[in-house]
N, C-alpha and C positions, 0 to 999 in steps of 0.2 A: 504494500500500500504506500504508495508515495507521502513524503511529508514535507511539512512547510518547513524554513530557515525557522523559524522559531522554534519549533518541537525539534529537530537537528540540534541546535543553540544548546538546548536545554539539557538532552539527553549528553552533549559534552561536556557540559559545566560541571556535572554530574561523572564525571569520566567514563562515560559509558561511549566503550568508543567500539564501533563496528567491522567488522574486516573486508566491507565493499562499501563505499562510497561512489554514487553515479551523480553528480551534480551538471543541470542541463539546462536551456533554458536562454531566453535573450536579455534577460535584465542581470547584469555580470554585480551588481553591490551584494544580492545575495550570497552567486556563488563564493564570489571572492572571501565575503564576509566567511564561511563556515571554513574554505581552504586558509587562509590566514591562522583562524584558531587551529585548527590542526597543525597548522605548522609549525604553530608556537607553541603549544598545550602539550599536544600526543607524546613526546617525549620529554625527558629530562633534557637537560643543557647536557649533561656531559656523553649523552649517547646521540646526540645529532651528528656527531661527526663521522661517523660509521654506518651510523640506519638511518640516514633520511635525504632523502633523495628525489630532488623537485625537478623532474624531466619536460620538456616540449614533443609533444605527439609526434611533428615532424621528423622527427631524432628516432622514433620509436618503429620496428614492428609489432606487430601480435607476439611471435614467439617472443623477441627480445624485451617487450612487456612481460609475459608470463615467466621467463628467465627472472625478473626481476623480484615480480611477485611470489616464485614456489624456492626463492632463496633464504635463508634463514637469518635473523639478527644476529649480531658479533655481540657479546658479553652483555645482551639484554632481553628483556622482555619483549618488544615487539620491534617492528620499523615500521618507517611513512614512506611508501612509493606515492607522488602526486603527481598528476600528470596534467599539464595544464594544456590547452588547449587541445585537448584531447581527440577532436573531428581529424586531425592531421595523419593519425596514425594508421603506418601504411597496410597496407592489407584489410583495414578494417570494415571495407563495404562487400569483400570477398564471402563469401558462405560457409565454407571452411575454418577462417579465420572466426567467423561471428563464433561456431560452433566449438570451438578450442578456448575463447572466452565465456561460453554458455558451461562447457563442464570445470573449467574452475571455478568458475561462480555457483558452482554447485555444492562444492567440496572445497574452499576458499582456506589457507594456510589462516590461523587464528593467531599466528606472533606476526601477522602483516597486516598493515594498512592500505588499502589499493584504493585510489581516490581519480577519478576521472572529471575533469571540467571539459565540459562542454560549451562552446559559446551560444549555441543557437538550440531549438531542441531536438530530442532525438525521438525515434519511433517507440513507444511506450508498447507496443504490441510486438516487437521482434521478442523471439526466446533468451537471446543472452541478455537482453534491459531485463525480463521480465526474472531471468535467475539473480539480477544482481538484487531487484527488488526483493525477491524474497529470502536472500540471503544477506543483503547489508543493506543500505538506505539510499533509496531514491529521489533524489529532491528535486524538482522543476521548478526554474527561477522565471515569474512571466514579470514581463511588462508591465505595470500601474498604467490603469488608465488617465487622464491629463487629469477628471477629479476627481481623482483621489489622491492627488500628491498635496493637497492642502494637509487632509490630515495625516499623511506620513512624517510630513512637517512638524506638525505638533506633536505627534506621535512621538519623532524622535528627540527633540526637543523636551519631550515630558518626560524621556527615559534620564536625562541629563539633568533633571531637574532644575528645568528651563522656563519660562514663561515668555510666549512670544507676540506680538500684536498681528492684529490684519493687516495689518498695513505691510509689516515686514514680510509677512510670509507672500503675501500678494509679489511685493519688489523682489524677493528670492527667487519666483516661481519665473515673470516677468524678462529677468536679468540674468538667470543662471539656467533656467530651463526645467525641464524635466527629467535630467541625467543624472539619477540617485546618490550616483558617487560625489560626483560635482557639486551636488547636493549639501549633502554630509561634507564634505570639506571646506565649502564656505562657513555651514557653522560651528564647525569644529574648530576654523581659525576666530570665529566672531566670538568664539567661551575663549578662549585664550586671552582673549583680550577685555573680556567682562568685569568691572565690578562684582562684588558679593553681593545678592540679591539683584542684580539688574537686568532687570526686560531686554530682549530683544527686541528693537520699536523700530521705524523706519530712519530714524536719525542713527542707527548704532548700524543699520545695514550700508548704507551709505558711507557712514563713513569705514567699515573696514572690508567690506563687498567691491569696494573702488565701482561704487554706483555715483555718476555726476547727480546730483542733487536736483537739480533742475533738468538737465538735458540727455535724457535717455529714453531708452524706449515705452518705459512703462509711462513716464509724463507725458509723451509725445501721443502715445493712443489714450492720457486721459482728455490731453488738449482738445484731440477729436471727438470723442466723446461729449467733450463738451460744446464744441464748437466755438473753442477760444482759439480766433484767428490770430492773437499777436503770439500768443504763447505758442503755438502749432509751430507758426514761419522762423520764429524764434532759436525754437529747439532744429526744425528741418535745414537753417544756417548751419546751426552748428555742427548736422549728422555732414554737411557738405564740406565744413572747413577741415575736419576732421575723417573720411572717407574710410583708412586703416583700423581705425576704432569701432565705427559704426559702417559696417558693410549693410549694401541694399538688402541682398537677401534674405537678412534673418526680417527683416522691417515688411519686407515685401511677405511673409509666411505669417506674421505677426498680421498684419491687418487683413488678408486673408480668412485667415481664421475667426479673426472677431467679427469684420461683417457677414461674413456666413452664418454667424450663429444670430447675430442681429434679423437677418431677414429670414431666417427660421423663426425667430422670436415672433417676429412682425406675422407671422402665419397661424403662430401657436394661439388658440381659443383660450384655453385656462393660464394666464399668467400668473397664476400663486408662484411665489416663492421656490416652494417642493417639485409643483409642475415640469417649470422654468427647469429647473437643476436638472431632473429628469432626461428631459427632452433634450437640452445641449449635451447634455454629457459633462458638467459642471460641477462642481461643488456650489451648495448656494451661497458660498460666500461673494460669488461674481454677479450673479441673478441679477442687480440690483445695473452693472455697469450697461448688461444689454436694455434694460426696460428703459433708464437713460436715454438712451442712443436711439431705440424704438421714438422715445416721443421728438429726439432732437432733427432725424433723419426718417422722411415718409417712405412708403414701400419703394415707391418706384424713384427715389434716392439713390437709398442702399441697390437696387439693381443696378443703377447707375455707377456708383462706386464700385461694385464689386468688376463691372466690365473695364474700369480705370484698373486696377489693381493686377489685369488678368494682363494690360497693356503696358503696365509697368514690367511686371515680369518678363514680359516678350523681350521689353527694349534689356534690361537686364541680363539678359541671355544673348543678349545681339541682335535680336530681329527688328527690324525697322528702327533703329535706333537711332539713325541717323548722323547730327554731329554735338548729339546732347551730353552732358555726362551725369553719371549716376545723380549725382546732386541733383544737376538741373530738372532732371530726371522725378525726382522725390519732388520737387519744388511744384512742378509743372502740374502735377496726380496731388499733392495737397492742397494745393489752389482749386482745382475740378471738385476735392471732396465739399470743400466748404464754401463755395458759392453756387 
């Protein structure tokens, strides 16, 4: 039966450590997260130099894997084979090969650790995933949906015993993405540099997230939002003076996204709150920026912007782009949004 990083987590803190590990999956802070501890945990310090052995797939066969795996630790109780990006290793789409991993994983050396990372995931219904699952632990690492990275936010913030604002997690999500890792390391350096009892507010993300305070993406789509024309052309200066810092692209996927969901908004019959969250795929802590935008921008606006947006990307890409530059570019499509 497959299990989550948490029940994994847990059963190691516990030192309860399995002799097949299959970790798989396209959201890598998971996997990462459970091979780190093993990396660190599973042994004492002074038997890492002998039994623990952090390999690349690439580097690896099947047999020169199971060599690895049916060999015995030097002056201790177990070793860590961890195989990191494990998709590389050769032979492993072969049939033969699945099957010579299928019966170790049958009969699995018990003073070995055999730890497989995956980047992407793997077939949950071949026989040799299904012998590792029943014989040591299966974890599949998926993706977070976009809402639901608000509360992983607090979530992990609440584990740190942390307290964070809307506002911050909002500029986090905004300004670092939705890349878990990237995630965790902005506020891993933001506690580093905390006061004792102090909030995570938007003035703290700012200032150690190297968010410009005024001129970034999250102000630039509330500017729109609001249809504050000096603040919009304002900030759209500065993504122009500044190009290296603030690339089209991520701007161009950013306002994409937003009025798409606005003129789904503009569609949706029940705008409650919970609806709203619903239907965009949102956490409701945003609910409030589309109903905004809904009253600031009429349906047939937002189709309007979003056919700018679809033009901006062309010229971004090259097409018809003529002899504008990105800037001018941005200048040209924020003028169209707000008159």
């Amino acid at each position: 039966m497959p299990k989550s990083s948490i029940e994994v987590l847990k059963e190691l803190k516990k030192k309860q450590y399995a002799p097949l590990y299959l970790l798989h999956g396209d959201e890598p802070y998971y996997t990462e997260k459970v091979a780190d501890y093993l990396e660190e945990h599973a042994l004492g310090t002074g038997d890492k130099s002998f039994n623990q052995y952090i390999l690349f797939g690439k580097d690896l066969s099947v047999p020169s894997l199971l060599s690895y795996a049916k060999s015995f630790p030097m002056m201790s109780d177990r070793q860590l084979i961890l195989v990191k990006e494990a998709h590389g290793i050769q032979g492993l789409e072969q049939k033969d090969m699945q099957t010579a991993l299928e019966n170790y994983a049958k009969n699995p050396l018990s003073s070995t650790i055999l730890v497989l990372m995956f980047k992407d995931a793997v077939d949950e219904r071949k026989a040799w995933v299904k012998a590792f699952d029943k014989s040591g632990v299966l974890m599949p690492s998926k993706k977070l949906y976009d809402n639901k990275i608000p509360d992983w936010i607090l979530e992990y913030c609440h584990e740190q015993g942390l307290k964070i604002s809307r506002k911050a997690i909002e500029m986090l999500i905004e300004n670092v993405g939705n890349d878990l890792k990237r995630l965790a390391s902005e506020i891993n350096k933001i506690v580093l540099n905390l006061r004792v009892d102090e909030e995570i507010n938007a003035h703290v993300v700012e200032k150690f997230v190297g968010i410009s305070k005024e001129y970034n993406y999250f102000e630039f789509q509330k500017a729109l939002i609001n249809r504050d024309v000096l603040k919009a052309n304002q900030i759209v200066n500065f993504f122009a003076s500044n190009p290296k810092d603030n690339p089209l692209a991520p701007i161009v996927m950013m306002l994409f996204n937003f009025f798409t969901k606005v003129l789904l908004t503009h569609v949706t019959a029940d705008k409650t709150e919970k609806n709203l969250a619903s239907v965009l795929g949102v956490n409701p802590f945003f609910t409030k920026d589309y109903t905004l935008a809904v009253r600031n921008y009429n349906l047939s606006k937002v189709i309007q912007i979003i056919n700018e947006i679809k033009k901006l990307d062309l010229k971004s890409k090259g097409v018809e782009s003529g002899s504008l530059s990105d800037g001018e570019a941005l200048r040209e499509m924020t003028f169209r949004i707000l008159h």
